[in-house]
NUSEPA-583173 format. One record per residue (C-alpha): y, x, z; residue in three letters. Coordinates in steps of 0.1 Angstrom, whole numbers, plus 5000, padded with zeros to 4 digits. Layout:
! residues N
YXZALA;...
! end
This chain:
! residues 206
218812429412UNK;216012399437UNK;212312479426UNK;210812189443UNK;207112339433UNK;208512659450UNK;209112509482UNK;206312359482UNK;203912619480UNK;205912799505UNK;205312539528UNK;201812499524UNK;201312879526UNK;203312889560UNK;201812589576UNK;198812779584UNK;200612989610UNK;201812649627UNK;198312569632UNK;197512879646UNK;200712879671UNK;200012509680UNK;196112599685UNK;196912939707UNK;200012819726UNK;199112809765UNK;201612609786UNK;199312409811UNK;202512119822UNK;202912099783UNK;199412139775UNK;198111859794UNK;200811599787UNK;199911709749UNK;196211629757UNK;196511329771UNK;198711209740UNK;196711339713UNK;193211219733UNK;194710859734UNK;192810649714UNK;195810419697UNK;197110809688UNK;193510859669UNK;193410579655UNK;197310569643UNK;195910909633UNK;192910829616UNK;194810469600UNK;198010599582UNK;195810939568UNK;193710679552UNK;197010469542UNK;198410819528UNK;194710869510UNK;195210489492UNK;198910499482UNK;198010869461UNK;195410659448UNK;197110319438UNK;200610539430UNK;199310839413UNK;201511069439UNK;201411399425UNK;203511659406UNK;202911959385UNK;199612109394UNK;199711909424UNK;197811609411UNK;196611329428UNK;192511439428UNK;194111749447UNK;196011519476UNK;193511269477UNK;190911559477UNK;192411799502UNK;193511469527UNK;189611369528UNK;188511759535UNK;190811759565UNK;190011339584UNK;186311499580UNK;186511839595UNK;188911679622UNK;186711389630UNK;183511599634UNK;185511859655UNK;186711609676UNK;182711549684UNK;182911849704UNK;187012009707UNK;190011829719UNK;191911639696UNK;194711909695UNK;191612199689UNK;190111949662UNK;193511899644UNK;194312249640UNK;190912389633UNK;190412149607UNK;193212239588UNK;192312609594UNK;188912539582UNK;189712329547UNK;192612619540UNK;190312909547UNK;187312689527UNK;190012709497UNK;188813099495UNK;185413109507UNK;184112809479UNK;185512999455UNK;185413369465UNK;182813369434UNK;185513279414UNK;187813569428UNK;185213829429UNK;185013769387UNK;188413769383UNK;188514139405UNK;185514219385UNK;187714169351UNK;191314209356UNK;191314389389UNK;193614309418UNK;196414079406UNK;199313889422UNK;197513569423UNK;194413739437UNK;196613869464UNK;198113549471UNK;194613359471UNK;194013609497UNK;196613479520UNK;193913209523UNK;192113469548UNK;194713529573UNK;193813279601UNK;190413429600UNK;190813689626UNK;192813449651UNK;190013239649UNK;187913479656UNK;189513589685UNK;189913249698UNK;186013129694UNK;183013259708UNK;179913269688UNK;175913319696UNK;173413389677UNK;176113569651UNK;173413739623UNK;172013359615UNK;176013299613UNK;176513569589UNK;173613479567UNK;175113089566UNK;177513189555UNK;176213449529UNK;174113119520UNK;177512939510UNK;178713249489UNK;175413249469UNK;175312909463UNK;179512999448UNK;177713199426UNK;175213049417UNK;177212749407UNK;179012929384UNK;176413109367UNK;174512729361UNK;178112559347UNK;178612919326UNK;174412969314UNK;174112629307UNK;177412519294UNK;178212229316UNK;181812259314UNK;182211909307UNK;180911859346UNK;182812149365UNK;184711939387UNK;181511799401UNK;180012069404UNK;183112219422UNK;183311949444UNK;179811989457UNK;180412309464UNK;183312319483UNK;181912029503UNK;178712239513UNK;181012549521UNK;183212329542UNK;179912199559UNK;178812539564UNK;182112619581UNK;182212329607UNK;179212319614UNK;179312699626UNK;182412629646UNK;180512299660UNK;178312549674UNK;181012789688UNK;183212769725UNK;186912799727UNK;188213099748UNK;
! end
């Protein structure tokens, strides 16, 4: 019998080395029939349209299963039509597409590395600390694709988001605000997401 939740995560853990290919792949007949389809505005907008369509039917139908509620689709769906459409400000459409998804999957980590860093800190490394680690593999393509200025006011950004992790958790633990964690969770995956953009806003493709 299949283990539907199974393939699914398998899926979602492999689509992050699509994006990567799709971002990195360098064919300039192909590239530029690709860029004139993806930087067509009825494709943007056919784009843009049926992600928002997808975003109401989870709503309206409850889509979801198992852990995979629909808070999680409808949550993850609007993570990615914002880093794409602010991308898109500045990259391609195919560069936007691709980083954005980078960005929200890598943002699954980096929001939460508080979270991680506790778990370490208590049960040292586990299996699901490994696999939540899987999160970081674009990283280094990305790096090696982007060229960044001004990289120490970068670093401390992002240190900015990680303290802000923490401290969200040490306000929800001190003062017992369980009750409002997904809020608070929400806020700060949002402001670590913002963080990311807006330093890739700021970078240059190679």
């Amino acid at each position: 019998m299949i283990d539907y939740l199974q393939l699914f995560l398998y899926i979602i853990y492999f689509q992050q080395f699509i994006w990567i290919i799709i971002l990195n792949y360098e064919n300039k007949l192909l590239n530029n029939k690709i860029y004139k389809l993806l930087n067509n505005k009825i494709f943007k907008l056919l784009f843009y349209s049926l992600s928002l369509l997808f975003i109401l039917s989870v709503i309206v139908l409850g889509i979801g299963f198992d852990v995979f509620t629909p808070y999680y689709f409808v949550l993850y769906s609007s993570l990615v039509l914002y880093s794409v459409y602010k991308l898109n400000i500045k990259f391609d459409f195919k560069t936007s597409l691709c980083l954005g998804f980078l960005l929200v999957w890598i943002n699954s980590y980096y929001w939460e590395f508080a979270l991680h860093f506790s778990a370490f800190i208590q049960y040292g490394l586990s299996k699901n600390g490994i696999q939540q680690g899987l999160h970081l593999l674009p990283v280094p393509m990305l790096l090696m694709s982007f060229k960044f200025q001004y990289v120490k006011e970068k670093i401390i950004r992002l240190l900015y988001g990680l303290i802000y992790s923490f401290f969200t958790i040490f306000i929800i633990d001190y003062l017992d605000l369980n009750n409002y964690v997904l809020i608070f969770y929400l806020i700060n995956r949002f402001i670590c997401l913002y963080i990311l953009v807006s330093i890739f806003l700021e970078s240059e493709k190679k």
